[in-house]
C-alpha positions, 0 to 999 in steps of 0.5 A: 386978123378979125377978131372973130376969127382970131377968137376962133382960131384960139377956139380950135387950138385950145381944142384940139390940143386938149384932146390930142392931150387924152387921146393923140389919135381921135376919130372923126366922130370925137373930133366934131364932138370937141369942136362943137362942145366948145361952142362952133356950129355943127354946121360950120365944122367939117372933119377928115376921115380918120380911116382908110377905105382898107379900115386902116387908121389914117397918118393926120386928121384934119379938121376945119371950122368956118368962121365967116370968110375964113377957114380954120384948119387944124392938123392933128398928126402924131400927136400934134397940133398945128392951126393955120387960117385959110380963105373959104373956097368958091364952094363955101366949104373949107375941106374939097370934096365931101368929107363934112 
């Protein structure tokens, strides 16, 4: 793995565990705000919504930093956190759609 990457990757995790550790149900907007205070460009995170169009409070959040070819894609659901690394799509996102 490129060493960015793998850096990264650490990046998201530790992250994300942290907070899921004060708080098992972030929103989007924490979500990014972590991501981003630990050092990823705003730019390259893209967020799920954390709330259904009914205003429902979702299963999972996911998020997604982008780290040169690759994406780093977190799940946080039911207080966990699992990190995996995904190649970027055609459309130089992480995430289908518009969800950023």
């Amino acid at each position: 793995m490129d060493p960015a990457v793998a850096a990264a990757t650490s990046t998201v995790e530790s992250t994300l565990k942290t907070l899921v550790a004060g708080n098992p149900k972030p929103d989007r907007e924490t979500l990014r705000a972590a991501l981003v205070s630990a050092g990823i460009p705003n730019a390259d995170v893209e967020v799920s919504v954390s709330r259904t169009p009914t205003g429902l409070d979702v299963d999972a959040m996911e998020a997604a930093a982008r780290a040169g070819d690759s994406c780093i894609m977190g799940q946080i659901r039911d207080g966990g956190v699992v990190v995996t690394v995904l190649p970027v799509l055609a459309t130089g996102k992480c995430f289908v759609g518009d969800a950023r």
